[in-house]
Structures are given as C-alpha cells and as structure tokens.
C-alpha positions in Angstrom: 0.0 0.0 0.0 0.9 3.6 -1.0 1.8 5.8 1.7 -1.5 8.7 1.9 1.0 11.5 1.6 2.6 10.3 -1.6 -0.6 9.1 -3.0 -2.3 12.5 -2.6 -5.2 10.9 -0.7 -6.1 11.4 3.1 -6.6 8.1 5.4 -9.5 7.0 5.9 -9.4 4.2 8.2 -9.9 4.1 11.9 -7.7 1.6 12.8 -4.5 0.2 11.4 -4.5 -3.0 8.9 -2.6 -6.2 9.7 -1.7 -7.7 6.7 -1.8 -11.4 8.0 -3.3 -14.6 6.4 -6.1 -16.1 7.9 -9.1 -18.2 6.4 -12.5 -17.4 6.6 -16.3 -18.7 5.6 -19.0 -16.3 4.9 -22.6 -16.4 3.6 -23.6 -13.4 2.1 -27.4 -12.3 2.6 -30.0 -9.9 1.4 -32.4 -8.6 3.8 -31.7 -11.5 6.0 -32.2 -14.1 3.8 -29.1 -16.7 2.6 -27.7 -15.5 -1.0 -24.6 -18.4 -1.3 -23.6 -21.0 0.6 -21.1 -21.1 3.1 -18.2 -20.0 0.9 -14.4 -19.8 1.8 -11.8 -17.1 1.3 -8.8 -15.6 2.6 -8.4 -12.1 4.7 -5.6 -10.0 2.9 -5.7 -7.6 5.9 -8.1 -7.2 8.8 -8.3 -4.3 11.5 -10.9 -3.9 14.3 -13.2 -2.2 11.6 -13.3 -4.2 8.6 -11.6 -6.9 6.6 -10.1 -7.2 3.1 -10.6 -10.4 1.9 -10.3 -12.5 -1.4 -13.1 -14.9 -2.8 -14.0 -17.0 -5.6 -17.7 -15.9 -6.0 -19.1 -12.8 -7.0 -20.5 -10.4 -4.0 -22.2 -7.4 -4.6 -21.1 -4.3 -3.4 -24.0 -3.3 -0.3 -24.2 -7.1 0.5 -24.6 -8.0 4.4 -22.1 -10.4 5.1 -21.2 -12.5 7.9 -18.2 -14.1 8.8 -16.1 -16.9 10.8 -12.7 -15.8 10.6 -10.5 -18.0 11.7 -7.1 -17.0 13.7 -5.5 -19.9 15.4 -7.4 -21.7 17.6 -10.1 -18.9 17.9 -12.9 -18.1 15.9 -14.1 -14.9 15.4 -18.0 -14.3 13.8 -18.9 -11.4 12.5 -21.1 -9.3 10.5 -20.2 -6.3 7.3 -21.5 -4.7 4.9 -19.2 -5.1 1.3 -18.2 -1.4 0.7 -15.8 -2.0 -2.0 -15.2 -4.8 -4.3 -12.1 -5.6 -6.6 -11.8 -8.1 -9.8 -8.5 -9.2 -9.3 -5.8 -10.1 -12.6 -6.5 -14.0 -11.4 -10.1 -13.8 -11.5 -11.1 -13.8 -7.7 -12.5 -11.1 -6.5 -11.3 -8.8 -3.4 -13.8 -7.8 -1.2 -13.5 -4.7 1.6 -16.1 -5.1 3.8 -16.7 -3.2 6.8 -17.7 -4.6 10.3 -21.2 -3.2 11.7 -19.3 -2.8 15.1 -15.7 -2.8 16.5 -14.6 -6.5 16.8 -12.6 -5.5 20.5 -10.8 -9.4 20.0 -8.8 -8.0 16.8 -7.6 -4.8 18.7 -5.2 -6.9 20.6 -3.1 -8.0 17.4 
C-alpha cells in the first residue's frame, strides 16, 4: 500500500490493517435471507473495523455479510456490509467489507 501523503489521498481508516493470512467462511445475505452457501476465502488484511478479503464468487457491493474468521485456535463471527469490491488479474475477486461494530478481539493484534 501507497503511503497517503505520496498518493495524494487522506486516510480514511480508523484503525490500522494487519496484513496477516487467515481463512474465513462467509454467507452473504440480502435482507436476512441466505444468497450463497457457506463459501471460503482468505483475509488480505483485517483491522478492528473491517476486513479485506479474497473470494472465488461474486458479491455485490451493499451485501450484508457474515463471517467466521479463523485466527489460530479462535474463531471470530462477524457481520459487514461489502463497501468496495475488486476483480483481481487471477479472476477472484477482493472484497472490503466493513464490520457493523468494532470487533474489541482484533484490537489486541
């Protein structure tokens, strides 16, 4: 990632990313209801307030998502919203999706 200052563009984020691997299954759903089933992908970098992750399927930007993120032993669930998705060169697809609160067990790394 670019630093802000060189890029020209002010930070955004709240909290710093850790750019870690760490698997993950997700269902994606639509005013409650299950869109896919329970799919797997990988977290490029995660923070307290929202994930980067790469999948195989297609997600819509605006999708309510929720997650099992797995790191170590533990096993983390929680929910997003997709606020920015990504066709990658090898055809998955890269997913930012913020968490609907602060996940406190992800400050800690």
């Amino acid at each position: 990632m670019t630093d802000s200052v060189q890029s020209g563009f002010e930070e955004k984020r709240r909290f710093a990313r850790l750019n870690i691997l760490y698997l993950i299954s997700y269902v994606s759903k639509e005013d409650g209801v299950q869109q896919t089933p329970v799919s797997m992908g990988r977290v490029l970098d995660i923070s307290p307030g929202g994930v980067r992750v790469e999948v195989y399927e297609e997600v819509d930007k605006g999708a309510e998502m929720e997650l099992d993120i797995a790191i170590g032993e533990t096993s983390i669930a929680v929910r997003g919203t997709v606020v920015r998705t990504q066709l990658a060169e090898d055809g998955k697809r890269v997913l930012g999706i913020e968490f609907k609160a602060v996940v406190e067990e992800l400050k800690g790394l």
